[in-house]
N, C-alpha and C positions, 0 to 999 in steps of 0.2 A: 569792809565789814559787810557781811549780809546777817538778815534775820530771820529765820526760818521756826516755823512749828516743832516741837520734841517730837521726836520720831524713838521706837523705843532703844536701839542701838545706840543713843546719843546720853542716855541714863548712864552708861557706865562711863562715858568720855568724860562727862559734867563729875562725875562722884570724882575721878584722876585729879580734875582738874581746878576743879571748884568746889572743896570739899565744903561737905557737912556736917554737922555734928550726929552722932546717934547709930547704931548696927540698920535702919534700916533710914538711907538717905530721905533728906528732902525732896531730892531730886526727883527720887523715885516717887513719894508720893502725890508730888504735883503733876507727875508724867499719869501715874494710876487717874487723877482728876481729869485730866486730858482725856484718857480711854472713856471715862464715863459721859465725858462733854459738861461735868460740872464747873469744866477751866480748861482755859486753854495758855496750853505751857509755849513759851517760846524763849530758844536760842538765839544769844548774837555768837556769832564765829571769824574771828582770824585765821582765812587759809583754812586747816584743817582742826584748828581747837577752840574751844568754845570758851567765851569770854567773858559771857554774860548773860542772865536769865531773868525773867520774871513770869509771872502767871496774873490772868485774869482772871478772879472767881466771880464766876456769873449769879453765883446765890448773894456775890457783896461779901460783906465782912460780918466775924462771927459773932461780935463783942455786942450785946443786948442795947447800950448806948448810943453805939453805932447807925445798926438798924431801927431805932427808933427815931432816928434823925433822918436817915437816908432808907428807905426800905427798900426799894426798887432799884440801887445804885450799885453796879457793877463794881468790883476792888481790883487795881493794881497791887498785885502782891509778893514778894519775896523776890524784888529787886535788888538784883548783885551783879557787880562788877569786879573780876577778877584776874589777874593777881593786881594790886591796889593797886598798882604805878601805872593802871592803863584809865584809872580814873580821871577824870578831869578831858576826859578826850570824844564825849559826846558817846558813847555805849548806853549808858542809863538813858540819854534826852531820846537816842534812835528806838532802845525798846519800848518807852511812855511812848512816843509819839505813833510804834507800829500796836501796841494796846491800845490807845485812843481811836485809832482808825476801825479795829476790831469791833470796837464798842459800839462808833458809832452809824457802823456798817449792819449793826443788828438793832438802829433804832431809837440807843437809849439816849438820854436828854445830857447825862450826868455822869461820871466815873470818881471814883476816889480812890486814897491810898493811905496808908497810916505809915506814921516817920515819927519812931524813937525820941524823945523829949535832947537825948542827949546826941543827936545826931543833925549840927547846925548846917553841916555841907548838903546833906540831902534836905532840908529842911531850903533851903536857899533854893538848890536846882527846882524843886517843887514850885518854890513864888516864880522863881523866873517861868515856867510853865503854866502857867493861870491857877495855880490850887491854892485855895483859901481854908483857913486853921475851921474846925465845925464844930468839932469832937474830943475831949481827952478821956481817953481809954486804957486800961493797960489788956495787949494782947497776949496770951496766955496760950502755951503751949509746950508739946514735951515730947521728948524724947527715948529710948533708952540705946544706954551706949554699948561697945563690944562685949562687955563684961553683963551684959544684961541687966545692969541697974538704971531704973526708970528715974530721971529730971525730967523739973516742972519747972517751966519759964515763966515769969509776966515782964514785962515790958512794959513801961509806964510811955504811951505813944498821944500823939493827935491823929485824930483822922480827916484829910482837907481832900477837897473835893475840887471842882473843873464841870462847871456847867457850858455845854458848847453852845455857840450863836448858830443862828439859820445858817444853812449849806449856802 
């Protein structure tokens, strides 16, 4: 498995292969983030297919709760591993761990991530990687599908965080 930054030709691999909900991908919009350097998108890839993603949004997370708690704290965000059955096989632990390096290669003290209330196995991989509960938030967001009708999400989530020790 290697991990490599979104490069834009890898937007439509990710949409094949790791779908999204919505006419216009997530992939797509965390790649646009990427272009603006508001985040940085990265792929895990098998061979030639991509397997697994998350983004670092360097403005942190959007949720008012959040950033009142963490203001200056980087988000690991929109952690996927795909198709399920390749879960449980260290993809998520290699993208956290190549995001954490990101993070702390620019500085910051601190990174977090928000994990689903009903979501106990990423909630688990989280503890075993140093992240502590801070925050309940729901994160809220939307989409519109091929038919052009707009869904509104929230997500009732925590946001736990990973403060690093001296280098």
């Amino acid at each position: 498995m290697r991990i490599t930054e979104c490069r834009e030709g890898d937007v439509e691999l990710l949409d094949r292969h790791m779908p999204s909900p919505g006419a216009t991908s997530q992939h797509a919009r965390r790649f646009a983030r990427h272009v603006e350097r508001s985040g940085t998108f990265l792929v895990a890839w098998r061979g030639e297919l991509p397997v697994g993603s998350c983004e670092v949004r360097w403005d942190g997370c959007e949720a008012p709760e959040v950033r009142l708690a963490h203001a200056s704290c980087p988000e690991i965000s929109g952690l996927g591993v795909w198709p399920e059955v390749l879960r449980s096989e260290r993809t998520g632990t290699a993208l956290i761990e190549t995001a954490e390096k990101l993070v702390r290669g620019r500085g910051h003290a601190s990174v977090g991530l928000g994990v689903e209330k009903n979501n106990p196995r990423a909630e688990a991989l989280y503890f075993r990687l140093g992240y502590h509960p801070s925050v309940a938030y729901l994160a809220c967001w939307s989409y519109e599908d091929a038919t052009g009708m707009a869904h509104q999400v929230a997500d009732a989530c925590t946001f736990m965080y990973k403060t690093f020790g001296s280098p």
